[in-house]
LOBA-785089 format. One line per 4 residues: number of its first residue (from 0); their letters; for each residue x, y, z of N, C-alpha, C. Coordinates in steps of 0.05 Angstrom, whole numbers, plus 5000, padded with zeros to 4 digits. Atoms other than C-alpha are relative to their C-alpha. Example, Ala and Ser with C-alpha at 12.3 -4.5 7.8 and 13.67 -1.06 7.14 Angstrom:
residues 2
0> as> 5018/4976/5000/5246/4910/5156/5018/5024/5000; 4984/4976/4999/5273/4979/5143/4985/5022/5014
This chain:
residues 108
0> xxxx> 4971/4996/4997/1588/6473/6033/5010/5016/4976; 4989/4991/5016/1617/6524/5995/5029/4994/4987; 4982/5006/5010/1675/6514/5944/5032/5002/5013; 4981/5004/4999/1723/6541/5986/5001/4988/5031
4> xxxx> 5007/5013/4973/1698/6501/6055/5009/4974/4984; 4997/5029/5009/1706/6432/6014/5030/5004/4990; 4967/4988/5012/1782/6469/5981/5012/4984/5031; 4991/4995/4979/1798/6467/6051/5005/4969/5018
8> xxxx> 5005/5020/4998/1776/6402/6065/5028/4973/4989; 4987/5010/5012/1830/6372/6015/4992/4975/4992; 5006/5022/5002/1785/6326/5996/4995/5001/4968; 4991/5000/5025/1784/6292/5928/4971/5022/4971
12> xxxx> 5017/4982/5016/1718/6337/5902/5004/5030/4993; 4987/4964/5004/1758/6402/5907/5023/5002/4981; 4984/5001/5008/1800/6384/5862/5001/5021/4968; 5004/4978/5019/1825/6435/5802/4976/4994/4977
16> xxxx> 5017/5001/5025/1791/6399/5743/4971/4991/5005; 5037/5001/4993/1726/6393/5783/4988/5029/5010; 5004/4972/4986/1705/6465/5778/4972/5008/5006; 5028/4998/4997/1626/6451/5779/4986/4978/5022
20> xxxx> 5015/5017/4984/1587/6416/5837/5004/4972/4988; 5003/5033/5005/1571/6359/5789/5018/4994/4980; 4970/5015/5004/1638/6356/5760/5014/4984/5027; 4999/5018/4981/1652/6336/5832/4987/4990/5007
24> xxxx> 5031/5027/4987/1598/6290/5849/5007/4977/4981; 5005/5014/5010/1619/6264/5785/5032/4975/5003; 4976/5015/4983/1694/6245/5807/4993/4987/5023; 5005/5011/4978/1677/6229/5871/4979/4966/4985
28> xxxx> 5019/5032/5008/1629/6170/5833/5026/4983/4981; 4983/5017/5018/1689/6151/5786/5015/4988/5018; 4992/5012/4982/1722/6141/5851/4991/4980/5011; 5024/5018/4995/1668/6101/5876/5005/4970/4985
32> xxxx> 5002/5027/5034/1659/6052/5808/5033/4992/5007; 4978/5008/5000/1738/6049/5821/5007/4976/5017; 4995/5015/4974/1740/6022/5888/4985/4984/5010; 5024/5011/4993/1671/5994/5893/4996/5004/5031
36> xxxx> 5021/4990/4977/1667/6032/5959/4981/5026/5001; 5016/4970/5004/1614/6087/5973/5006/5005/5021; 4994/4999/4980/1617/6088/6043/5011/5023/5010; 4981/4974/4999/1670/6137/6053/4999/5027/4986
40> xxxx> 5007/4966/5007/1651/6190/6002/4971/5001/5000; 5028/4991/5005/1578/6181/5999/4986/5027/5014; 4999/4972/4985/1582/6239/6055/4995/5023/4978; 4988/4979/5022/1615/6280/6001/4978/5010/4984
44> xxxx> 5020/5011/5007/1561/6263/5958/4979/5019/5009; 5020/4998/4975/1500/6277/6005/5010/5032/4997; 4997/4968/4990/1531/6351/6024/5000/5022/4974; 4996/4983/5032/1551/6372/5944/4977/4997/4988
48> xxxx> 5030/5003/5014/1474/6344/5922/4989/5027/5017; 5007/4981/4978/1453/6388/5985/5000/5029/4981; 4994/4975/5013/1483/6448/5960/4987/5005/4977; 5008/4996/5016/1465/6442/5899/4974/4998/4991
52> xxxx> 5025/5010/4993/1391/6419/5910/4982/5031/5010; 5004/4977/4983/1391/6491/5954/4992/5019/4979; 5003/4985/5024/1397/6529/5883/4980/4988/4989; 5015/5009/5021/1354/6494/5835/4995/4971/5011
56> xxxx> 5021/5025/4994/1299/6434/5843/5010/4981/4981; 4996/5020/5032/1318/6407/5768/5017/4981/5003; 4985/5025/4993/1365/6352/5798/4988/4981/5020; 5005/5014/4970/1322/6324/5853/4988/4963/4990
60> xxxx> 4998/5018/5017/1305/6261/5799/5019/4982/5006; 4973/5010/5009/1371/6254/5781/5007/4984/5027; 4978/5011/4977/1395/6245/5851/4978/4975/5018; 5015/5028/4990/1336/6195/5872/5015/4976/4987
64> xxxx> 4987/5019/5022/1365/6157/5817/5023/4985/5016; 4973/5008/4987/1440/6164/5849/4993/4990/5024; 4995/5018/4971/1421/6144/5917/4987/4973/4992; 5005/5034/5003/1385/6079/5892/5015/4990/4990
68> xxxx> 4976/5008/5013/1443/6062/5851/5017/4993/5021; 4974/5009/4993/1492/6074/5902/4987/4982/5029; 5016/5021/4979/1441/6037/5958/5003/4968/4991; 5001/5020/5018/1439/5982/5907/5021/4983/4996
72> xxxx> 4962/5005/5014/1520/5978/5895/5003/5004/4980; 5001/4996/5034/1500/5996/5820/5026/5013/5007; 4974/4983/5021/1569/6029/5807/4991/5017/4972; 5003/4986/5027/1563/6033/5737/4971/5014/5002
76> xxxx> 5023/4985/5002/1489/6059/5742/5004/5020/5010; 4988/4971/4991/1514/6114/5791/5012/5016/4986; 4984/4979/5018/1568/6132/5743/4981/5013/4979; 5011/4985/5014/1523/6140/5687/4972/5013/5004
80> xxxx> 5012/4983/4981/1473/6177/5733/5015/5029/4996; 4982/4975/4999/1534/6220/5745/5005/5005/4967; 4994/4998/5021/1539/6221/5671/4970/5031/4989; 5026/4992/5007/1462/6250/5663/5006/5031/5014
84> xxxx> 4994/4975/4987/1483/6308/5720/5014/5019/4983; 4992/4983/5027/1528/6332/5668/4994/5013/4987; 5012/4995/5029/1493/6332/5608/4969/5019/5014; 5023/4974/4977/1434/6372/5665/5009/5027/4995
88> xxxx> 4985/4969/4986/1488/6426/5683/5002/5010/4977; 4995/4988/5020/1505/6434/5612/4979/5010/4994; 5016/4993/5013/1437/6450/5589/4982/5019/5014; 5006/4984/4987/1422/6493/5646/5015/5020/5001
92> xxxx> 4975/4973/5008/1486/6533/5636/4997/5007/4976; 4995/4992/5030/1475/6538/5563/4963/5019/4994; 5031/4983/4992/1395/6571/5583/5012/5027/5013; 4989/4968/4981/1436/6619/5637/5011/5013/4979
96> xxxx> 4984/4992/5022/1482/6635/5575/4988/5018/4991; 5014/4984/5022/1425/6657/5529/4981/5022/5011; 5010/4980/4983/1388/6691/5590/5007/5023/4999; 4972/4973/4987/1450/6736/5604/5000/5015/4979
100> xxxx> 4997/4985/5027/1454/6758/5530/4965/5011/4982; 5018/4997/5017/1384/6776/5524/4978/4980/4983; 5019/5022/5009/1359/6717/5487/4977/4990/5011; 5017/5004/4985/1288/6693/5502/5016/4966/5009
104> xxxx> 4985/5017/4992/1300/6629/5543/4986/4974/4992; 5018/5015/5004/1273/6560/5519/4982/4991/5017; 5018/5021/4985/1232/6547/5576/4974/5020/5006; 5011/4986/4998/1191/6608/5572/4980/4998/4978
């Protein structure tokens, strides 16, 4: 689902200050931990891992992780799951960064 198929949607992962996949995966879990339901967005969930699963393998871990968490009812383990996606994206955006400018890349 592209960013502006889920915009469209008006649902709470399209929201402005979620402008990265797993900035929304990671709201959508704070919502979650809030309400202690999954139920209703785990969809959300499921379709924004999808997507992002489509690009790059380097999360497919992570998100074993989040579905046994949120199978489980862990909350808090989900959140800081969704915490780990983060601190992922950052260090995969901060590799594209040094790519773009030439830099060799650390994984080379």
């Amino acid at each position: 689902m592209s960013r502006q198929a889920a915009a469209s949607h008006g649902d709470l992962s399209s929201a402005p200050e979620a402008g990265t996949i797993c900035e929304r995966i990671y709201m959508l879990l704070q919502r979650i931990h809030d309400t202690n339901k999954h139920n209703a967005l785990e969809n959300e969930i499921v379709v924004l891992a999808n997507e992002l699963m489509s690009v790059t393998k380097t999360y497919d871990i992570l998100f074993l992780y989040l579905y046994d968490s949120l199978m489980d009812l862990n909350y808090g383990k989900a959140l800081q799951v969704g915490k780990l996606l983060l601190q992922h994206e950052a260090v995969l955006h901060g590799i594209a960064s040094e790519n773009s400018i030439g830099r060799p890349s650390l994984l080379n």
